[in-house]
TIDRENNU-183026 format. One line per 10 residues: their letters; for each residue x, y, z of C-alpha. Coordinates in Angstrom, 3 decimals. Layout:
<nugus>
A	X,Y,Z | ...
</nugus>
This chain:
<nugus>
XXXXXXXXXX	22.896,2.160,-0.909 | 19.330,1.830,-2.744 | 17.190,0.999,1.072 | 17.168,4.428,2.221 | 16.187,6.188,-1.161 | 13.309,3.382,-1.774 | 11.833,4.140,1.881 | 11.644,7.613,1.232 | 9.706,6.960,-1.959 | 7.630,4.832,-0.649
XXXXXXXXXX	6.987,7.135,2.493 | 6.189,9.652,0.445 | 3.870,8.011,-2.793 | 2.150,6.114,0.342 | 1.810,9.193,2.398 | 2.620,7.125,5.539 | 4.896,7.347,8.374 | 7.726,4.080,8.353 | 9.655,2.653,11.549 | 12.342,1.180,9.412
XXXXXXXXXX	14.829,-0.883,10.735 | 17.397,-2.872,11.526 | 19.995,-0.883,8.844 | 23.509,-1.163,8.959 | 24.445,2.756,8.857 | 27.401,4.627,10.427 | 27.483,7.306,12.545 | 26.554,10.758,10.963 | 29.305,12.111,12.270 | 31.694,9.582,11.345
XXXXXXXXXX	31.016,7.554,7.904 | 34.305,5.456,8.018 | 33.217,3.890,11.762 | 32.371,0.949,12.529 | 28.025,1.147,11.773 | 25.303,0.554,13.970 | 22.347,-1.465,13.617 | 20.039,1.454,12.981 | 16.068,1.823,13.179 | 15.041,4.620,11.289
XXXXXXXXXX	11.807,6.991,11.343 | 10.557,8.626,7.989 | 7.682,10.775,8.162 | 5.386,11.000,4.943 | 7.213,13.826,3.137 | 10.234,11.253,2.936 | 12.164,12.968,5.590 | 13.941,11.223,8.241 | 12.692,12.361,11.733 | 14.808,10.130,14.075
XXXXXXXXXX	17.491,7.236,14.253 | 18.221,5.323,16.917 | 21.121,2.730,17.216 | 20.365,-0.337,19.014 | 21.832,-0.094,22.313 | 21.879,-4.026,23.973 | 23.535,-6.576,21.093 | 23.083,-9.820,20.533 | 26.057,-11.663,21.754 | 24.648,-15.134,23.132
XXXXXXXXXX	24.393,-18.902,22.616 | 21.697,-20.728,21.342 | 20.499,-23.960,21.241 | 19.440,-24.010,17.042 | 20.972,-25.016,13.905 | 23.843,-21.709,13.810 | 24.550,-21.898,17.842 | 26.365,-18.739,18.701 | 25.239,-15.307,17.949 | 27.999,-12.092,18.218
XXXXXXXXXX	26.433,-8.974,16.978 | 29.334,-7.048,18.501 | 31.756,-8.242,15.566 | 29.594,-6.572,13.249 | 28.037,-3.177,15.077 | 28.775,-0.612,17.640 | 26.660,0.211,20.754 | 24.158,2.534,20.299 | 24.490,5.015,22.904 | 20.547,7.209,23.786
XXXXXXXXXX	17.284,6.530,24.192 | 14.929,8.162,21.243 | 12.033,8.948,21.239 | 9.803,11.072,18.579 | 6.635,12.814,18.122 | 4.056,11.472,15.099 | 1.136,12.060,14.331 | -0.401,9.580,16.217 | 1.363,9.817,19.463 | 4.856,9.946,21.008
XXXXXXXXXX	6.960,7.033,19.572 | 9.894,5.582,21.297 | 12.106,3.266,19.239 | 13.511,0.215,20.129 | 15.000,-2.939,18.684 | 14.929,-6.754,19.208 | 17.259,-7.985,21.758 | 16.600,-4.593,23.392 | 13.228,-6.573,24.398 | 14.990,-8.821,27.491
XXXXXXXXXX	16.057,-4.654,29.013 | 12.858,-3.611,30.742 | 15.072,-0.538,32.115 | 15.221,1.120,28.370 | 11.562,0.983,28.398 | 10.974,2.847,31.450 | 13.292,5.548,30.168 | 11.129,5.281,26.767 | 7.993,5.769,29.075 | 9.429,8.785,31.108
XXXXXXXXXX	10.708,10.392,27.694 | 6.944,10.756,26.962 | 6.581,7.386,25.183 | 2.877,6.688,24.044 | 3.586,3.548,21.632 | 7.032,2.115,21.323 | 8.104,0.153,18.389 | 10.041,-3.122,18.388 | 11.782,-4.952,14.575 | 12.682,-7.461,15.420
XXXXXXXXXX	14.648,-10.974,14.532 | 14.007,-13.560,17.290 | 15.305,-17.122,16.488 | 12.886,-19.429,16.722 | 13.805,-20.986,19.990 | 14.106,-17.848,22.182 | 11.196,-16.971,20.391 | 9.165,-19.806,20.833 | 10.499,-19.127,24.580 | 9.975,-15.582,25.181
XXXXXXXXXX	8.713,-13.438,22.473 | 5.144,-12.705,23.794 | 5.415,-12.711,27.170 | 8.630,-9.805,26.655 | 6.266,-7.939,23.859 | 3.149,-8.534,26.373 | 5.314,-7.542,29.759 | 6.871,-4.717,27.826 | 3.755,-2.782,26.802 | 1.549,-4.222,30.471
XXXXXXXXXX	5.057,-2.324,32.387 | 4.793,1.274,30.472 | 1.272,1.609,29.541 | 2.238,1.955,25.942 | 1.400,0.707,22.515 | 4.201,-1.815,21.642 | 4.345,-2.419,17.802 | 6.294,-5.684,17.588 | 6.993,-6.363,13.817 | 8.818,-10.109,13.998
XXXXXXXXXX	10.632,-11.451,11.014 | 9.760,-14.919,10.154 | 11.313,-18.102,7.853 | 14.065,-19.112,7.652 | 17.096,-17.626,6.237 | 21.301,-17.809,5.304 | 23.304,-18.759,8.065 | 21.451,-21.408,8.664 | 18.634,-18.990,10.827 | 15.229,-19.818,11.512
XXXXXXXXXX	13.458,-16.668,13.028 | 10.069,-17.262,15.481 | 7.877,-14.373,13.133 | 4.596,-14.032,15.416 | 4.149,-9.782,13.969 | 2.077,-8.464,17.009 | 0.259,-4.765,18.045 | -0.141,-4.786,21.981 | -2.435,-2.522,23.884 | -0.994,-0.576,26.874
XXXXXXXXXX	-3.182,-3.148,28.788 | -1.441,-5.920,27.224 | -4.071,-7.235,24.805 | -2.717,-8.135,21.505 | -4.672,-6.418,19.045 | -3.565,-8.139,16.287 | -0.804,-11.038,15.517 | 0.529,-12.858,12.182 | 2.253,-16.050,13.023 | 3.959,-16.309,10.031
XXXXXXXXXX	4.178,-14.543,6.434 | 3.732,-11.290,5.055 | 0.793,-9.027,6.302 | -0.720,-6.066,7.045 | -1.358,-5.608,10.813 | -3.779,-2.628,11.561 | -5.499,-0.866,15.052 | -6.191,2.128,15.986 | -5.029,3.825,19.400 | -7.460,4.917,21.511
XXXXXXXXXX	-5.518,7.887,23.218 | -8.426,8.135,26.400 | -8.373,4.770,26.624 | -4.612,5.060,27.431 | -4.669,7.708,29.502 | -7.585,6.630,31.685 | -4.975,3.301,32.517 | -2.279,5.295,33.284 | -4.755,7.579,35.435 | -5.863,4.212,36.989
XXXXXXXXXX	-2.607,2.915,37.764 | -0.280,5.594,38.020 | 3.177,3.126,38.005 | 5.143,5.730,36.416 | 4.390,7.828,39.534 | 5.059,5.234,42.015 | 8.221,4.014,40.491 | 11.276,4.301,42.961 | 14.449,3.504,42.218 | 16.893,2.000,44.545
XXXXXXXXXX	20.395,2.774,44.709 | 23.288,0.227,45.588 | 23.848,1.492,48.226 | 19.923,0.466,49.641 | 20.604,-2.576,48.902 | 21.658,-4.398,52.069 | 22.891,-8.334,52.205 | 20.954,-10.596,54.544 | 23.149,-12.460,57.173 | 21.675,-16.348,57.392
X	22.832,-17.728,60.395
</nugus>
């Protein structure tokens, strides 16, 4: 269709880098499959440098207008973590619903990840609910950069999304935040900054990982 073509244009008459995404694309390999919902990564020659299909779909209830949400009848599991280099640090890409799995962000974060990005299309009630404390806890949790671009009005379906755009610091400040509307949301990463908190706090090097078989029930008597 005409989405891809247009954000290569506009990648490369803007001379930027674009996280693009969700698209509905099938797999490479296989163009009669069922697609994926896709976040794409087009460098500023108009090239596509990675795509990553969402991995954790939304299959849930909700207590708005529409009620029940099944992603799943519509897209396949995505099935790897990506993450790519840019020019202004490592980027891991994520989307959405992928927010609630802190587990895909520690494999973002020991992929290299120095900012993650996160489209997203939170209904207003979850979030209302959750949306900034997940961005917040995601970026505190892997010392990253969490670009959090959240879709906002309402829409077909009948959908009301929470909006709430947001740049978190690997500190968890927010940097900058639109509640609603179109914008522009700009800051700059300060690369010592981030890697005088990992220094700090070294998490990623005191992270240990339990097997089942650790885990031991306690007998109340």
């Amino acid at each position: 269709g005409p989405i891809l073509p247009w954000l290569q244009r506009a990648a490369r008459d803007l001379k930027l880098w674009i996280v693009a995404g969700t698209l509905p694309l099938p797999p490479d390999e296989a163009p009669e499959a069922k697609p994926h919902a896709c976040s794409l990564l087009i460098d500023d020659a108009g090239q596509r440098v990675a795509r990553y299909d969402k991995l954790h779909l939304f299959d849930v209830e909700v207590a708005d207008n529409r009620g029940s949400y099944r992603e799943s009848d519509d897209f396949a599991h995505g099935q790897r973590i990506v993450v790519a280099d840019t020019p202004v640090g490592r980027l891991g890409l994520s989307v959405c619903y992928d927010l609630r799995f802190p587990e895909l962000y520690g494999a973002l974060r020991q992929a290299g990840a120095e900012l993650i990005s996160a489209p997203s299309a939170f209904t207003a009630v979850t979030g209302a609910a959750h949306w900034q404390v997940l961005v917040r806890a995601r970026a505190i949790e892997t010392q990253c950069y969490v670009l959090a671009a959240g879709q906002g009005g309402e829409h077909p379906g009948p959908r009301q999304t929470f909006g709430h755009s947001a740049i978190v610091d690997p500190w968890g400040r927010v940097l900058a935040e639109q509640d609603q509307g179109q914008a522009v949301l700009l800051a700059s990463r300060d690369g010592a900054e981030q890697a005088a908190i990992r220094q700090r706090m070294p998490v990623q090097a005191h992270r240990r990982i339990l097997s089942s078989d650790a885990v031991r029930p306690i007998a109340v008597e």
